[in-house]
FILUMMI-903159 format. One record per residue (C-alpha): residue number from 1; residue in one letter; x, y, z. Coordinates in nm, 3 decimals. Layout:
N
- i,aa,c1,c2,c3
- NUM,a,X,Y,Z
...
//
This chain:
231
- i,aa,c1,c2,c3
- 1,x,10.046,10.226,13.342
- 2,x,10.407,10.314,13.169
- 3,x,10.416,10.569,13.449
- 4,x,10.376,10.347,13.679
- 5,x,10.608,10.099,13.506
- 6,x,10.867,10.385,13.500
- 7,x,10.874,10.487,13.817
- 8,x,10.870,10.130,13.984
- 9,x,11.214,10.055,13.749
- 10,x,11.356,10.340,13.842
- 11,x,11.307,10.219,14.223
- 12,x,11.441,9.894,14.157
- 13,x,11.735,10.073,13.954
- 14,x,11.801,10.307,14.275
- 15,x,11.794,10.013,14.514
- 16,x,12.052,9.819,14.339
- 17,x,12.287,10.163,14.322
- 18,x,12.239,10.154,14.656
- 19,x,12.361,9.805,14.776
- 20,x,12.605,9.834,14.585
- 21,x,12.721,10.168,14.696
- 22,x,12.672,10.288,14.330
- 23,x,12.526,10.694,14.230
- 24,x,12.199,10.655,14.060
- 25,x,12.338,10.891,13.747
- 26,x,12.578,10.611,13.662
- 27,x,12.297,10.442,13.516
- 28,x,12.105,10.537,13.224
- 29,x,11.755,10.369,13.115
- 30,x,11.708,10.290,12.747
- 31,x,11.327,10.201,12.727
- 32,x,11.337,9.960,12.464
- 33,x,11.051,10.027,12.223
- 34,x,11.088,9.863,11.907
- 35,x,10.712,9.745,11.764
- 36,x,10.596,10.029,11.999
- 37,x,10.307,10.257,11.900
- 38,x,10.427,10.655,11.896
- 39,x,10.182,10.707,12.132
- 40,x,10.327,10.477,12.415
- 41,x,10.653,10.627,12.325
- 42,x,10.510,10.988,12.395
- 43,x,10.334,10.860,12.720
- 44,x,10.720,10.727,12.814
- 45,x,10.892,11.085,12.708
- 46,x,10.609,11.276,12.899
- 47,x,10.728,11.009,13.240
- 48,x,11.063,11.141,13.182
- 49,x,11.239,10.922,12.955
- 50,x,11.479,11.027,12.678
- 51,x,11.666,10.754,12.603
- 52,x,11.542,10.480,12.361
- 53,x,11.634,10.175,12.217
- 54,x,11.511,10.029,11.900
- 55,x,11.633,9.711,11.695
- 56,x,11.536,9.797,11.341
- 57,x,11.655,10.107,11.139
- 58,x,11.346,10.148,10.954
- 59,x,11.132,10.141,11.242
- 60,x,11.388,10.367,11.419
- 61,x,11.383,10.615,11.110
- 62,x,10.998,10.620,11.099
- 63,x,10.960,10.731,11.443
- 64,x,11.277,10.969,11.469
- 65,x,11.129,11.285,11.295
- 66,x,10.738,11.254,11.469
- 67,x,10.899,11.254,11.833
- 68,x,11.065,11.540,12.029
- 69,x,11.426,11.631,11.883
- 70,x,11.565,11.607,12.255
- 71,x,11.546,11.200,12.266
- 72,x,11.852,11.019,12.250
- 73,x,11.821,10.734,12.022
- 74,x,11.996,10.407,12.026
- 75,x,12.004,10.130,11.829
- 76,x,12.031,9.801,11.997
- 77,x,11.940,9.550,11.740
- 78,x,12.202,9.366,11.482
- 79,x,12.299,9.655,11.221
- 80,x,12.326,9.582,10.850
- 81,x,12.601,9.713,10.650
- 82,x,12.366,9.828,10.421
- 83,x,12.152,10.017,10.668
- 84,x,12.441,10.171,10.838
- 85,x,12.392,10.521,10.610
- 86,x,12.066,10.599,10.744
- 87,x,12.161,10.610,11.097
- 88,x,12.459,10.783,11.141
- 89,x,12.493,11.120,11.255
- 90,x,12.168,11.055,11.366
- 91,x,12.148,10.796,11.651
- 92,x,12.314,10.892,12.015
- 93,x,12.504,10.563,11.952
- 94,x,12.521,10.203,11.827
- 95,x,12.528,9.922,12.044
- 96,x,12.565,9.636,11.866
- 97,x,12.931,9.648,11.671
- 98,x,12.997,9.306,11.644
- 99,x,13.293,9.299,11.330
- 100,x,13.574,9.501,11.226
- 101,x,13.333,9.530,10.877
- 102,x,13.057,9.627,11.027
- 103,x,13.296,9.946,11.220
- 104,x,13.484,9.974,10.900
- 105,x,13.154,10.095,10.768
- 106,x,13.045,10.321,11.013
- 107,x,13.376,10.479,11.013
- 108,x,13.311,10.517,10.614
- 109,x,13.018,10.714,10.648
- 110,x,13.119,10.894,11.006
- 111,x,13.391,11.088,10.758
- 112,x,13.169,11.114,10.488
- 113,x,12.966,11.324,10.727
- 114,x,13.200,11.425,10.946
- 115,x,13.064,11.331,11.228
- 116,x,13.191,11.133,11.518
- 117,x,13.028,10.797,11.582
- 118,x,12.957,10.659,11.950
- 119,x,12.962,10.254,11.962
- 120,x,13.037,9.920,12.196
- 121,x,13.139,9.624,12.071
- 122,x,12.881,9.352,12.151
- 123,x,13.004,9.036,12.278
- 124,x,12.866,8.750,12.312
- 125,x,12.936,8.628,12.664
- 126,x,12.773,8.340,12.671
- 127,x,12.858,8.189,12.352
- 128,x,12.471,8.149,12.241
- 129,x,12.457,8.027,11.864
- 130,x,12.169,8.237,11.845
- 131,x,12.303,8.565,11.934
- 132,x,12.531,8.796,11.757
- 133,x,12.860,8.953,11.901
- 134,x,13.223,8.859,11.914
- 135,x,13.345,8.606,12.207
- 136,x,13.516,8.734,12.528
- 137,x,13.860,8.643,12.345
- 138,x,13.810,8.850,11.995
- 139,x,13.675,9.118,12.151
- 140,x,14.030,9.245,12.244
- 141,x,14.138,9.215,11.879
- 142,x,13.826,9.409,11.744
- 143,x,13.860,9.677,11.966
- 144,x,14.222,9.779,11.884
- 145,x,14.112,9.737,11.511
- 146,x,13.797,9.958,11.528
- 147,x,13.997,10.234,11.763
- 148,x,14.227,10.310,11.481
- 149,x,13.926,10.395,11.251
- 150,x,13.852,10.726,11.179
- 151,x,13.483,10.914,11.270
- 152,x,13.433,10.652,11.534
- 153,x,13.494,10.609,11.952
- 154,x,13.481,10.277,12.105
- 155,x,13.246,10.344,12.449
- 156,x,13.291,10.055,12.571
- 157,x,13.104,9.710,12.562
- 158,x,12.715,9.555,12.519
- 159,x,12.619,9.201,12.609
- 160,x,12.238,9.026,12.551
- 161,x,12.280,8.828,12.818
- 162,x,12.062,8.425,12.793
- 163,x,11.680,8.425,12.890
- 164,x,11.611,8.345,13.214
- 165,x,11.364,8.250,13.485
- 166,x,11.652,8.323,13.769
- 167,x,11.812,8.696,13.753
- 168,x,12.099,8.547,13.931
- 169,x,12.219,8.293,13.677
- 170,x,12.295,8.586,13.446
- 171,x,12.539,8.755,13.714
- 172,x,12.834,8.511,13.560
- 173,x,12.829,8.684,13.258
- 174,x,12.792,9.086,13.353
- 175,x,13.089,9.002,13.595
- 176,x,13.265,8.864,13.240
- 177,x,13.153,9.155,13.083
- 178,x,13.306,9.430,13.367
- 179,x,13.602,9.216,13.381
- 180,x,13.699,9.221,13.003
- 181,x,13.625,9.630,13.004
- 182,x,13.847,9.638,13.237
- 183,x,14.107,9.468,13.081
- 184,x,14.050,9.622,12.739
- 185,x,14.089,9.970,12.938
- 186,x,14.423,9.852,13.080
- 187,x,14.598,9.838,12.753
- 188,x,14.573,10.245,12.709
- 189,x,14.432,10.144,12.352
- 190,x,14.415,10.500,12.201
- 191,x,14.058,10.667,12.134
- 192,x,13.873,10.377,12.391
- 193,x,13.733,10.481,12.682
- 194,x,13.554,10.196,12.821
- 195,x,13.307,10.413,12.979
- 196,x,12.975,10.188,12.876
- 197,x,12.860,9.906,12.985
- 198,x,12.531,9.813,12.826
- 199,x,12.417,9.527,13.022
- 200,x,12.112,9.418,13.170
- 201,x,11.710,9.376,13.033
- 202,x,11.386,9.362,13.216
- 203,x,11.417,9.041,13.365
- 204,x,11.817,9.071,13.508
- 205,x,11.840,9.509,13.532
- 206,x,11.849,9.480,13.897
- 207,x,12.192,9.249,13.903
- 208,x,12.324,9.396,13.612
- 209,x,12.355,9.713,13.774
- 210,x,12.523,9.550,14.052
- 211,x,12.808,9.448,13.865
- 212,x,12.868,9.735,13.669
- 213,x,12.591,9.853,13.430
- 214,x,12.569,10.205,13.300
- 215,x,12.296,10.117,13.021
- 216,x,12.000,9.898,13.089
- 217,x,11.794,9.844,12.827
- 218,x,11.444,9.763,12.978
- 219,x,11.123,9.721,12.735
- 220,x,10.840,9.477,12.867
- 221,x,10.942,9.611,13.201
- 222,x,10.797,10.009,13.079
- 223,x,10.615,9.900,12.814
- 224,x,10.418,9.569,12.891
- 225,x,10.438,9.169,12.720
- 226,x,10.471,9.212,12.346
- 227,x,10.373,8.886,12.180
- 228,x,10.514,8.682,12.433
- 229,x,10.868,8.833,12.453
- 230,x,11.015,8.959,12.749
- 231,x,11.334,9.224,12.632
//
């Protein structure tokens, strides 16, 4: 079944490169698979998959030494200060920098290891109380603060986008999304690259890649319903 589930997102993934006159390898799929046994994780890595996305560090720590050393890991869920140690130099990069305290720390422990951090600054598009991330208009501001920390690059941007019955209704705020890279980019903000877009779950991948998506993050879509929570 995950093969199956692979393969038919990967169509969908291909046919929105293609309206929109995009190269597949512009887009990377993050299978999203936090709660996840280790064996649908394997089934997943065995369909081709090595990027994955998981919200919670002990959960990601857990299943980061049992699983082939090849996978890219991300982590996609709201970071703790606290938590940051455990993850970096580890992780292919963090999503979900959403404060100048939260990059302040990552930078801390980058140079303690010296190592060299990948993350995007998550925004919060549309302004849900119940998601995390800076608005469109501090997300300027936290960029040119977290570019001039050490052991970190700023990638370029994530967004959770609302829950919705209708793909479409999401497209507002992945154009919002491309549009403020863009304009982030066009300041030549030193050691930014703007290269990321992580944008775009199971129910909204298709449109997100239309309008710009290089990282979709698709888990009930490879992985089936988990307790009633599509992601």
């Amino acid at each position: 079944m995950i093969r199956e589930n692979i393969a038919q997102t990967e169509e969908k993934i291909i046919e929105a490169c293609t309206r929109t006159g995009r190269d597949r390898e512009q887009v990377c799929l993050i299978a999203v698979s936090k709660t996840k046994p280790l064996e649908m994780l394997r089934e997943a890595y065995e369909a081709g998959v090595r990027d994955f996305g998981e919200n919670k560090v002990q959960e990601l720590m857990e299943k980061m030494p049992v699983l082939p050393e090849d996978i890219r890991w991300h982590m996609i869920g709201h970071l703790q200060r606290n938590k940051v140690k455990y993850i970096v130099g580890k992780v292919w990069m963090i999503h979900s920098v959403d404060s100048l305290e939260l990059a302040k720390e990552i930078s801390k422990e980058a140079v303690k290891k010296q190592v060299t951090v990948r993350i995007l600054l998550e925004v919060n598009v549309a302004e849900e109380e119940s998601k995390f991330g800076v608005t469109v208009q501090e997300a300027c501001a936290l960029a040119e603060e977290a570019a001039k920390l050490p052991g970190i690059r700023v990638e370029g941007l994530m967004t959770i986008a609302p829950f919705t019955e209708t793909p479409e209704e999401n497209r507002i705020y992945f154009k919002r999304l491309k549009q403020l890279s863009v304009d982030i980019y066009d300041k030549n903000i030193d050691n930014i690259s703007m290269n990321v877009l992580s944008m775009g779950m199971t129910g909204d991948y298709s449109v997100a890649v239309e309008e710009g998506s290089t990282y979709v993050r698709v888990g009930t879509g490879i992985f089936g319903e988990r307790k009633g929570m599509v992601v």
